[in-house]
C-alpha positions in Angstrom: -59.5 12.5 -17.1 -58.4 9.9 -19.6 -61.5 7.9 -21.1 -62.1 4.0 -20.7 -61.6 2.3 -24.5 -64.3 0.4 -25.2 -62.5 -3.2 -26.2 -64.8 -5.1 -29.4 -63.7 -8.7 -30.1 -64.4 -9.6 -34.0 -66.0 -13.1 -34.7 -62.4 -14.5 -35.9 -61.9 -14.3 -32.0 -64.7 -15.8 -31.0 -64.4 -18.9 -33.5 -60.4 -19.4 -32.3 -61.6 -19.6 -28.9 -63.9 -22.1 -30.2 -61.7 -23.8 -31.7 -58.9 -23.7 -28.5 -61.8 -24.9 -26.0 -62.8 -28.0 -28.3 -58.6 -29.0 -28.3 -58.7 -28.6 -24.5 -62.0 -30.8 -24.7 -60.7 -33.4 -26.9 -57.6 -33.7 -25.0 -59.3 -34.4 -21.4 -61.3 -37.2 -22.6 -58.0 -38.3 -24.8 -55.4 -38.3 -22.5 -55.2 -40.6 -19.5 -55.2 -38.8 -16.4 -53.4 -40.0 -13.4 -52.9 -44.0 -15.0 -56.8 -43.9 -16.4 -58.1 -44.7 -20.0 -60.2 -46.2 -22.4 -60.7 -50.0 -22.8 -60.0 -50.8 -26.3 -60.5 -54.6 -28.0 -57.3 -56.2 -28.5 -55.5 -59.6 -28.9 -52.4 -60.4 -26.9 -49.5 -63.4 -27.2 -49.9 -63.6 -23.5 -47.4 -65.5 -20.8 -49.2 -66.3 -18.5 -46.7 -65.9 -15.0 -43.5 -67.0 -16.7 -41.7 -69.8 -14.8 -44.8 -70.7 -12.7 -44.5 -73.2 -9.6 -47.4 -75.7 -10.4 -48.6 -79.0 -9.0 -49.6 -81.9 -10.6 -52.8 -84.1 -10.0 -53.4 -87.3 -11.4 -56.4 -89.3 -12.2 -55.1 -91.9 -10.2 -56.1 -95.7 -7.9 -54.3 -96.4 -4.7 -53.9 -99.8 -4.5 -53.1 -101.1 -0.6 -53.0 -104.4 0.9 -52.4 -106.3 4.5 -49.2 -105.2 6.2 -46.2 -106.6 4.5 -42.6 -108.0 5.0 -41.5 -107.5 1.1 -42.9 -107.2 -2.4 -41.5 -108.4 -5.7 -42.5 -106.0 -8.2 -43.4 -108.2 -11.5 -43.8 -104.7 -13.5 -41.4 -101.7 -14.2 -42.0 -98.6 -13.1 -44.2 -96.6 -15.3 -45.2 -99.4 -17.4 -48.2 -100.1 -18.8 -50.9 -103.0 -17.8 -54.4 -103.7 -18.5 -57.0 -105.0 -16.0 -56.1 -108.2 -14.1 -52.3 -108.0 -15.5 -50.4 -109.3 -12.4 -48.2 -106.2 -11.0 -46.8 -107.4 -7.9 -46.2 -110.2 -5.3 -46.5 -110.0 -1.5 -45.1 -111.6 0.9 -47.0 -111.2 4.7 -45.4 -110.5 8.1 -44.0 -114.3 9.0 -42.1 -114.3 5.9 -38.5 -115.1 6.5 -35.6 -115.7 3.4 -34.5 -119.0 5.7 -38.2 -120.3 4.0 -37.0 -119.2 0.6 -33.8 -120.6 1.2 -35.4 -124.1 1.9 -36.9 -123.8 -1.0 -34.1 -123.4 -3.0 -32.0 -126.1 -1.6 -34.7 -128.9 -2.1 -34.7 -127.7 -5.5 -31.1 -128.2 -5.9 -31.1 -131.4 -4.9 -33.7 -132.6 -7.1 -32.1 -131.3 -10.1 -28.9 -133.1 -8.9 -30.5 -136.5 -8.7 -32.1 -135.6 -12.3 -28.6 -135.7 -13.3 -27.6 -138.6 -11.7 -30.5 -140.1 -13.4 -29.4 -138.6 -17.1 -25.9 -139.5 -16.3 -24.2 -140.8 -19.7 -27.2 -139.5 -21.5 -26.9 -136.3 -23.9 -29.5 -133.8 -24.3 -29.0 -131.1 -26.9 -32.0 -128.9 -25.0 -30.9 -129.5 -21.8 -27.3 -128.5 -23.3 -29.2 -125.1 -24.7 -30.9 -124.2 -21.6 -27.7 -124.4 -19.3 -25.9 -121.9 -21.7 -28.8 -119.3 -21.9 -28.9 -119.5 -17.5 -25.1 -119.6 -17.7 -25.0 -116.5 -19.6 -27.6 -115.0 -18.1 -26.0 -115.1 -14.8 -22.8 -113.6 -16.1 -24.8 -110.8 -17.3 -26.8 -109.9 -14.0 -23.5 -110.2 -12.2 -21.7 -107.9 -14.6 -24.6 -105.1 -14.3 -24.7 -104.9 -10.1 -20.8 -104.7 -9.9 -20.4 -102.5 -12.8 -23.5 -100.6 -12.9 -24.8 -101.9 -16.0 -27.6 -99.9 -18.0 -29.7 -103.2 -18.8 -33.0 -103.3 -16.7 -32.3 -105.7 -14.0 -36.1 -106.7 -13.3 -36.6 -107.9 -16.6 -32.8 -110.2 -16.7 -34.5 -111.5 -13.4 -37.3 -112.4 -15.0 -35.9 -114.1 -18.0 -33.8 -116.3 -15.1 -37.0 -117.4 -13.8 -38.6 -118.3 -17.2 -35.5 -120.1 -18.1 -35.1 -122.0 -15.1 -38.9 -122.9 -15.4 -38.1 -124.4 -18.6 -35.6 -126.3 -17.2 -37.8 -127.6 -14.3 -40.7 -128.6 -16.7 -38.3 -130.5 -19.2 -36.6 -132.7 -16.4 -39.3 -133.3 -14.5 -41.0 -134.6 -18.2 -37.7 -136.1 -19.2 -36.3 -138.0 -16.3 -37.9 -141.2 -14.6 -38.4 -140.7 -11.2 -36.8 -142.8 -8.2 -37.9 -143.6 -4.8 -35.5 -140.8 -3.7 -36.5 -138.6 -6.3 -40.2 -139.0 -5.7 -39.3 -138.0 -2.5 -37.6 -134.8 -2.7 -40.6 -134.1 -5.2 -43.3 -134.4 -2.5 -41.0 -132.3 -0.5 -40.6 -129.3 -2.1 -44.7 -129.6 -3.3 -44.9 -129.4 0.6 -42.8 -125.9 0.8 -44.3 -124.4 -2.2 -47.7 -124.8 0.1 -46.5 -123.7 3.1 -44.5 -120.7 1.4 -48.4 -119.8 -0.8 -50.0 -118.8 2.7 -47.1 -115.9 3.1 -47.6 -114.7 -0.6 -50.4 -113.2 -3.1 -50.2 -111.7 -6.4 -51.8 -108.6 -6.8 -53.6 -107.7 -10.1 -54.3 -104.2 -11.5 -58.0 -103.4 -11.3 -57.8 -101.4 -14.6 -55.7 -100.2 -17.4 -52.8 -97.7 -16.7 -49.4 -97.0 -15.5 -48.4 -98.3 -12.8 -46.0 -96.1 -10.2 -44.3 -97.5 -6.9 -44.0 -94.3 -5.5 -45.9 -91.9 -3.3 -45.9 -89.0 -1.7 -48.7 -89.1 0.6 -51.1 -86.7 -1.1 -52.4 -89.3 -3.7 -55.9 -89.7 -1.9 -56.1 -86.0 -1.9 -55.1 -84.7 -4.8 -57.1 -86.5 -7.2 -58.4 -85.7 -10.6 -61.8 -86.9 -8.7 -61.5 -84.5 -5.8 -60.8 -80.9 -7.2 -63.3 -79.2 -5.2 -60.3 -79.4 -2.3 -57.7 -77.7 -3.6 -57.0 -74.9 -2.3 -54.6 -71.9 -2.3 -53.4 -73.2 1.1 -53.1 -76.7 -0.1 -51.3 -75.7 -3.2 -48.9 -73.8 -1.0 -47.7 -76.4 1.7 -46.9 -78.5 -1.2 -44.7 -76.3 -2.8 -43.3 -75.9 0.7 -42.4 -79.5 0.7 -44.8 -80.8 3.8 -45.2 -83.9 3.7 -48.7 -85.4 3.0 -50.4 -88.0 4.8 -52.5 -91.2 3.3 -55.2 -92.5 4.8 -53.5 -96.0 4.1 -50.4 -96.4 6.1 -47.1 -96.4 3.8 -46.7 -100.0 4.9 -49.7 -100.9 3.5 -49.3 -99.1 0.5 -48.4 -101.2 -2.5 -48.9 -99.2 -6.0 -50.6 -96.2 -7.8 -52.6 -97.1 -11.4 -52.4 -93.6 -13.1 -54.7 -92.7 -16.5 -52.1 -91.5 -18.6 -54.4 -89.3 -20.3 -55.9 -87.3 -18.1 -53.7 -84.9 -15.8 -54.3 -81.5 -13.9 -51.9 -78.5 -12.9 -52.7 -76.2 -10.6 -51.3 -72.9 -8.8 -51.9 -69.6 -7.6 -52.3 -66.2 -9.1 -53.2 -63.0 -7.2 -55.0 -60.1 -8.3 -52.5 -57.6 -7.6 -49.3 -59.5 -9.1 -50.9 -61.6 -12.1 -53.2 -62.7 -14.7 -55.7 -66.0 -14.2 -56.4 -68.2 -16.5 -59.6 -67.4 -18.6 -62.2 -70.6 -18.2 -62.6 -72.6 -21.3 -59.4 -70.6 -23.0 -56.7 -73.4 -24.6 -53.3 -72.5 -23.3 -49.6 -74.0 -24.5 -47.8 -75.7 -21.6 -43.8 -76.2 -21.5 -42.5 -77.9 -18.5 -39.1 -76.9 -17.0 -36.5 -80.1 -18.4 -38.9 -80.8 -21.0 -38.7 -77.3 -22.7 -38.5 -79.6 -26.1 -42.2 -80.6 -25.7 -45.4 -78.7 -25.8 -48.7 -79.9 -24.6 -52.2 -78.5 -24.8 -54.7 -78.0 -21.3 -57.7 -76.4 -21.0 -58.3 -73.8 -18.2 -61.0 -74.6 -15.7 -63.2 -72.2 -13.9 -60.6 -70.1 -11.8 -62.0 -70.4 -8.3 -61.2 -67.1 -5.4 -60.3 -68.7 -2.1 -58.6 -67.3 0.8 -54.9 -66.8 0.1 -55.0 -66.5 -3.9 -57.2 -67.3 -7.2 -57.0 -71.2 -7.6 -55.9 -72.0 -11.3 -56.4 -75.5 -12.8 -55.5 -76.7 -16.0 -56.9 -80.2 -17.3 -54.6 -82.0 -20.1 -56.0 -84.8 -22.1 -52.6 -86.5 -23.4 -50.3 -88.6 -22.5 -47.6 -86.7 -19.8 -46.1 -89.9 -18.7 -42.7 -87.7 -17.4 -44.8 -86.3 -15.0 -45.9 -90.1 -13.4 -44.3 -89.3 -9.7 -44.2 -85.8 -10.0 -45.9 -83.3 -7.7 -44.0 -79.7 -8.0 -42.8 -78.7 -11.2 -42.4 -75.3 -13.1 -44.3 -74.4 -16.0 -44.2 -71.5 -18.5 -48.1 -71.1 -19.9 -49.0 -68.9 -22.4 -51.8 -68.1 -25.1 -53.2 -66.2 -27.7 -56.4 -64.4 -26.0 -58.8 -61.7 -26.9 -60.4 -59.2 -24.2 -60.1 -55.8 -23.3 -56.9 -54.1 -23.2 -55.9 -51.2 -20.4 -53.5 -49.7 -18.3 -51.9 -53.0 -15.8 -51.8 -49.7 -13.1 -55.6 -48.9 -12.8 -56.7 -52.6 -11.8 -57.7 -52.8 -8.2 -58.4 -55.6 -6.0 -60.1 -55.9 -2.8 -60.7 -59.2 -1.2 -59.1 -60.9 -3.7 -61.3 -60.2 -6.9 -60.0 -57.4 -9.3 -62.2 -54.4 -10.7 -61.8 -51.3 -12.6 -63.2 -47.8 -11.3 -65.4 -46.5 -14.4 -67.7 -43.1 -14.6 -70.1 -45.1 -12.9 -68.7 -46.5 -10.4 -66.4 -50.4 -9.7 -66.9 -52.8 -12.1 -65.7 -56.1 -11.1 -62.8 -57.6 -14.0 -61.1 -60.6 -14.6 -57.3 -60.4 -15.6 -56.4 -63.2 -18.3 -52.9 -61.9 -19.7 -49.8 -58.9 -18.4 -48.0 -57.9 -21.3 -45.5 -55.1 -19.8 -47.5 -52.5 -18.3 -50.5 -53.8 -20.1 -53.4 -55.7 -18.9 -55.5 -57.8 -20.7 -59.1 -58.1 -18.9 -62.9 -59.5 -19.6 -65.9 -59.0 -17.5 -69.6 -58.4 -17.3 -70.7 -54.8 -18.8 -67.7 -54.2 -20.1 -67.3 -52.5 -23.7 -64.8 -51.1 -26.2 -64.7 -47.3 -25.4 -65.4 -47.3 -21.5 -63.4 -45.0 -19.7 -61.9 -45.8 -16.7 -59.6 -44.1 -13.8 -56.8 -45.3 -11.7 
């Protein structure tokens, strides 16, 4: 019977199984397993969602009258006023162009009688003032049947100026008959009757002023940004129409603060990053890819449907006057904790991590490729984490 060898392992053997157990060790807590890690510090050029659909608010003033049959606008759109400037006319239900038309006749006829009166008699301004309307006339013509780029407002404003001037130098110039007299006290008499149908309406502060509206101006309001929501934001990228509490005939103009402007949109916890509160991000606006502007990120706020982001601006975005939907590339420089994009979680629409210890709840402020870039409470360089 063959006897049993007795096997003796020297201490070389003992000290390379050391050695193989501490490599098998090291590699465990080295080495990912199944997506997991080990949060490290980091910086990241982060893009934040490129190509985001955003929404504008404004810090903005309704401005509504009576019911009315027609405005003159005595402003350009997007122009610029200070308080009390005079922005537009209005003219009430009752208003009919056969009233206007009255008007313009008895005017006619008076300034025919002034020159039947100045007959014979040459006046060099008079001469001056005729050329300027003349030409002025030609000009309005030639820009509505040929589509002229000069701003027809202002040409129709110049006519009236002129053809004041001509008014007050006759009137100061010319010695009045009996007839004359006459068809004065008779178009004072229209001019009355025509003030009860009209009233000019001042802005109430300084700003741009904007005909348009889209029905959401008394909601979505640099004053009111407790009620956006993730459901809001969506129908209006949906293109439903809003609603004002003032009817759209009563509606007259907006007065926007042209530095002080808001984006919003929605993120979710599972696609994307939010923006980081406080954090200064680098805004370029699709069609305006030439210009950059600076926001600052507001408190994201978790709602049903997505994370709410806002970003407040504090210069001058006066493209963006009557816009509401827009895309937007945001990006920044950020620092947080870097880690797998994989292993982030969410559940009921907050992110977390799952750690030794159990879900700690994250917030994602940057995606760089499979790479997430995250901040939160309790969270330190060196923390392991699993997917």
């Amino acid at each position: 019977m063959a006897r049993r060898r007795k096997v003796r392992f020297s201490g070389r053997f003992y000290l390379t199984m050391l050695v193989l157990l501490g490599i098998v060790v090291a590699l465990v807590l080295i080495i990912p397993s199944g997506g997991g890690g080990t949060l490290r510090n980091a910086t990241m050029e982060a893009k934040l969602m490129p190509e985001t659909v955003i929404i504008i608010l404004r810090n903005e003033s309704t401005v509504a009258v009576d019911k009315f049959d027609m405005v003159d606008h005595l402003v350009d759109e997007g122009a610029s006023v200070n308080a009390e400037v005079p922005v537009a006319t209005v003219y009430k239900w009752g208003y009919s162009s056969e009233l206007a038309q009255s008007l313009v006749t008895i005017q006619q006829k008076i300034y025919e009688k002034q020159l039947s009166i100045l007959d014979g008699i040459e006046s060099t301004e008079l001469t001056s003032v005729n050329g300027q309307i003349a030409e002025l006339k030609s000009k309005i013509a030639s820009n509505v049947s040929e589509g002229g780029e000069d701003d027809l407002l202002e040409l129709e404003r110049s006519m009236k100026e002129l053809l004041n001037q001509r008014t007050v130098y006759l009137k100061n110039s010319v010695q009045a008959d009996v007839e004359l007299n006459s068809l004065y006290s008779e178009e004072t008499a229209k001019l009355a009757q025509i003030a009860e149908y009209t009233s000019t309406v001042n802005a109430k502060m300084t700003g741009l002023v904007s005909f348009y509206f889209d029905g959401y101006e008394l909601v979505l309001n640099g004053e009111k940004l407790d009620v956006v929501s993730a459901d809001v934001i969506k129908k209006i990228i949906n293109g439903e129409s809003g609603v004002n509490a003032a009817t759209s005939e009563s509606l007259l103009f907006r007065l926007v603060d042209p530095n002080k402007r808001y984006a919003a949109f929605i993120t979710s916890p599972s696609e994307g990053a939010s923006l980081m509160g406080g954090q200064t991000y680098t805004v370029t606006f699709e069609g305006m890819n030439d210009v950059t502007y600076t926001a600052t990120a507001l408190e994201p706020v978790v709602c049903d449907g997505g994370i709410v982001n806002m970003l407040e601006f504090t210069e001058n975005i006066g493209e963006l006057l009557s816009i509401r939907v827009i895309k937007a590339t945001v990006t920044a420089q950020l620092a947080g904790l870097e880690m797998n994009a994989a292993a982030v979680k969410s559940k009921n629409g907050e992110s977390y991590i799952t750690s030794s210890t159990g879900d700690v709840p994250v917030t994602v402020i940057a995606l760089n490729g499979d790479k997430a870039l995250i901040t939160g409470d309790g969270l330190v360089e060196g923390m392991r984490y699993k997917k």
